[in-house]
N, C-alpha and C positions, 0 to 999 in steps of 0.2 A: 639897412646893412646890419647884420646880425654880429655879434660881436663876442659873447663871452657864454662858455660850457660852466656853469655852474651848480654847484652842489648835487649830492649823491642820487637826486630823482633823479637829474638828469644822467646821469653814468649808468644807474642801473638801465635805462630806458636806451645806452649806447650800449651795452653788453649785450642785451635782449636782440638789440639788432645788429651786433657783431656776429651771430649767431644763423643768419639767412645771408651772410655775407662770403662769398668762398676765392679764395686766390687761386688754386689752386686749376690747371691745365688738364684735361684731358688729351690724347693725342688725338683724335678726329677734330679737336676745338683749336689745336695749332693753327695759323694761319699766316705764319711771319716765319722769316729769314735771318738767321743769327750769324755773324762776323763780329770774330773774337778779336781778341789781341791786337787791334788795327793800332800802327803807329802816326801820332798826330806831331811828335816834335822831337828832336835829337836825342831827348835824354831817354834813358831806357825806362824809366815810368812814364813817359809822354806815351799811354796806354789807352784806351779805350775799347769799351763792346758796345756795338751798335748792333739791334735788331729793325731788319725793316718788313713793315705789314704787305701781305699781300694786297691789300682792297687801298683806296687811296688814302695816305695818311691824314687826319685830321689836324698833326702839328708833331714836334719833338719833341722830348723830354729827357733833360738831360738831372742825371744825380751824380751827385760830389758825397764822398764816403766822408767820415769822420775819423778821428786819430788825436785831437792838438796838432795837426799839420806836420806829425814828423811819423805816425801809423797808419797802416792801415790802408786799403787799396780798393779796386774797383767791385771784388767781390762783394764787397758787402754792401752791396744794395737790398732797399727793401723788397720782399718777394713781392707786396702786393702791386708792383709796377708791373706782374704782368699781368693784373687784371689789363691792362693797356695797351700791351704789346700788337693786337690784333688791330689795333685802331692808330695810333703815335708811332711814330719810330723811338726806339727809347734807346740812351745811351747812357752807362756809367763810365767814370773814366777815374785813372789814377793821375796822380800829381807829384811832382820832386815835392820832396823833404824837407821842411825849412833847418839849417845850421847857419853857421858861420858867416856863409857867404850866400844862402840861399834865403830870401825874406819871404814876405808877402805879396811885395810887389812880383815877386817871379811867378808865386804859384796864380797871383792874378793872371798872369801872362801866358800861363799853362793854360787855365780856362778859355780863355779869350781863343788862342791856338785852336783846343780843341773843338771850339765852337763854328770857328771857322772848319777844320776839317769835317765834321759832320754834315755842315752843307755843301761842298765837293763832293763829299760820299754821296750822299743823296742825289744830287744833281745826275754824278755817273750812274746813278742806277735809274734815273730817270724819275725821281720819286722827288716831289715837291715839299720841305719839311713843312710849311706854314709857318707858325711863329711858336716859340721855344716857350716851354714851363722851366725854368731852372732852380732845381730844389737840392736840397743835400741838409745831414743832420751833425749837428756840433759845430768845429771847423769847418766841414764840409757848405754848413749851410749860413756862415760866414763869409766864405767866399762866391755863394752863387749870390749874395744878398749886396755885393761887394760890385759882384758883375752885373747884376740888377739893374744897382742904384747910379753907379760909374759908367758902365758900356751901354745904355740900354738904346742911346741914341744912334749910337753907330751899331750894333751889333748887328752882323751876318745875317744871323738870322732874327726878325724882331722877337723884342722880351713878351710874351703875352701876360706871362705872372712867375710870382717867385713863390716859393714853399720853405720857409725857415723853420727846421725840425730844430728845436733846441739851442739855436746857433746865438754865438757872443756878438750880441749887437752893439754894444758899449762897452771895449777893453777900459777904459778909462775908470768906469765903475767901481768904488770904493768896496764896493760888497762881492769882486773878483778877490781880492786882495783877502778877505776875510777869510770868503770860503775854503781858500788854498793854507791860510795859517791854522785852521782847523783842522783842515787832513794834513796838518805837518810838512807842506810844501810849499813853505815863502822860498826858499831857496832854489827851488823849480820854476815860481812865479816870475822871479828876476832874470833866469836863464831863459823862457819861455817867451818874456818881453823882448829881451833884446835879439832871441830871433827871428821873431817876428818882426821887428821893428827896423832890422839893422842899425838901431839906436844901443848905444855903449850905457846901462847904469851905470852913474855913479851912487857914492855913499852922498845919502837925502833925495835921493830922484825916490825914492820910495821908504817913507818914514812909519812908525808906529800910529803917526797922525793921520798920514794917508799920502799922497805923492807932492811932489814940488809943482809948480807952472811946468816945468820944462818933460818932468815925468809924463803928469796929465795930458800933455798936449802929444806928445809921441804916442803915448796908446790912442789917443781921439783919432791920429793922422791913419790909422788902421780898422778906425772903427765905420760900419754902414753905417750906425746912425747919421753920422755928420754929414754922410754922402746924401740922406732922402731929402728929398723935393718934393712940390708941390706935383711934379711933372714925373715920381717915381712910377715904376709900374705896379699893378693891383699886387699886395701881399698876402697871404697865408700864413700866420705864427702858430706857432704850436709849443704849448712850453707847459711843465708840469711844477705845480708850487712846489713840491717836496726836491728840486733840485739844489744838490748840493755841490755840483763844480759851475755850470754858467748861470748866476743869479736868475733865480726869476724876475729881477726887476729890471732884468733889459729888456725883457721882448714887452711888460707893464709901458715903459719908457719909450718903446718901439710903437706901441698901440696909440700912445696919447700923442708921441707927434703928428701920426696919420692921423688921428682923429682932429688935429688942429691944421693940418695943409688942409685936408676933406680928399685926400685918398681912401679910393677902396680897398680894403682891409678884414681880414677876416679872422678877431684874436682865437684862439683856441685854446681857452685856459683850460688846464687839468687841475682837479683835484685829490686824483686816486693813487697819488705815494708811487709811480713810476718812476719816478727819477730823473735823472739826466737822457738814460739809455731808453727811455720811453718802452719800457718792457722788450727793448729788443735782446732776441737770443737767435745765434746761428742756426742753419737748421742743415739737413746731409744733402747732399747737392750744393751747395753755396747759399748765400745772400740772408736776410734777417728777418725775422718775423717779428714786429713788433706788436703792442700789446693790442689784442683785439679788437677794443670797442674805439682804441685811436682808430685804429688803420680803418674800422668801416666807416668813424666819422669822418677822417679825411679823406678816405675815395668818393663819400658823396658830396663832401665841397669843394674837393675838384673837380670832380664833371660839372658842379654847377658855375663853377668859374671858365672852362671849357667851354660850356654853353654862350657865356658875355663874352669871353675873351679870345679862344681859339677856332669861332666860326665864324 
């Protein structure tokens, strides 16, 4: 089990072969059916786009955009998912907004929903999904890491693997708290907690020292880590050292519990100054093009994960 992208041989030797790697669609190379805007739950972001293949699908794949849970919507998926479109049914979906009254547990429940609709969709089109890849990056891939670890037992469709782009595996983390007093947003950090959390701070749930019991323990109650087991399904992390809003020391954190259940795991450590946003930028037509030597490393460990896990 291969585990860690390190140092610059290795990245020039991913760029080289970012380079014979193409996303990009001809129209005689189409082969799938797109249905937009499909409504999976009451609220008017209970959104999703589902593409389905013409030839039998080999499984689904569903992406969760990123935001902090209160931006940002189905568009922005990564473009290279349709290297996959021909073969997966692939869907992104949007999610309510966490505030006041809307937590984590809802936008769990928005997944969950939409997971379930996805396979009615299929079913009525006669198209059997297989078993679900569920990835997304930031938030996004907090909550598919969430559905993972949490639903994977009962889910509609089973989990075959999860793909965490950059996602907060450990709110709890002492070096959340740092990175946001850096960029001058403790005072974000506190409002961001408790809407995520539906948990009220008080003065000392979050100190200069670092959180109380009762602080730490409400951001854990949201965090995947707590949720993986021995019995989670196979993960994909991807995380870049030079990030400066979701530590790199969660998805580090993320690695070494898997490596102590003896889950398959796949760390993808970066060390090429991408950031958070992993070199993604919008491109005209929709969705993101992130940095190229990620995106070909990651399309070839996912089909190689595809190969164990969705045939």
């Amino acid at each position: 089990m291969r585990k860690f992208l390190i140092g610059l041989l290795v990245l020039f030797c991913l760029l080289a072969a970012a380079g014979c790697v193409s996303t990009g669609k001809l129209v005689e190379d189409v082969r799938y059916s797109q249905h937009n805007d499909l409504s999976y739950g009451s609220h008017e972001r209970n959104l999703v786009d589902i593409s389905i293949p013409d030839a039998t699908a080999e499984g689904a794949i569903l992406f969760i955009h990123g935001g902090i849970w209160m931006y940002g919507d189905k568009e922005s998926y990564p473009v290279f998912l349709d290297d996959f479109r021909n073969r997966f049914v692939v869907a992104s979906m949007s999610h309510r907004y966490i505030d006041e009254t809307v937590h984590i547990n809802d936008l769990e429940d928005d997944v969950a929903a939409a997971v379930a609709f996805i396979r009615e969709f299929c079913l009525q089109n006669n198209v059997n999904p297989g078993k679900l890849i569920i990835m997304g990056h930031s938030s996004g891939a907090h909550l598919a890491m969430l559905y993972a670890y949490k639903q994977h037992e009962n889910s509609p469709i089973p989990v075959a693997f999860c793909v965490d782009m950059a996602g907060p595996a450990d709110m709890s983390d002492i070096a959340f708290l740092y990175n946001f007093r850096k960029l001058g947003w403790e005072k974000f950090f506190y409002q961001l907690a408790e809407k995520t959390s539906g948990y009220h701070v008080v003065d000392g749930d979050v100190t200069a020292e670092g959180y109380s019991e009762a602080g730490r323990e409400m951001l854990a109650s949201i965090s995947p880590i707590y949720f993986a087991t021995p019995e989670s399904p196979p993960t994909i992390i991807v995380h870049d050292v030079a990030d400066t809003i979701v530590p790199y020391a969660n998805s580090a954190a993320l690695n070494s519990v898997f490596n102590v259940y003896g889950n398959d795991h796949y760390f993808m450590a970066m060390y090429s100054g991408i950031g958070h946003i992993l070199g993604a930028k919008a491109i005209k037509g929709g969705g993101l093009r992130y940095d190229k030597a990620m995106e070909a490393w990651l399309i070839k460990v996912m089909n190689e994960y595809i190969g164990k896990y969705c045939r």
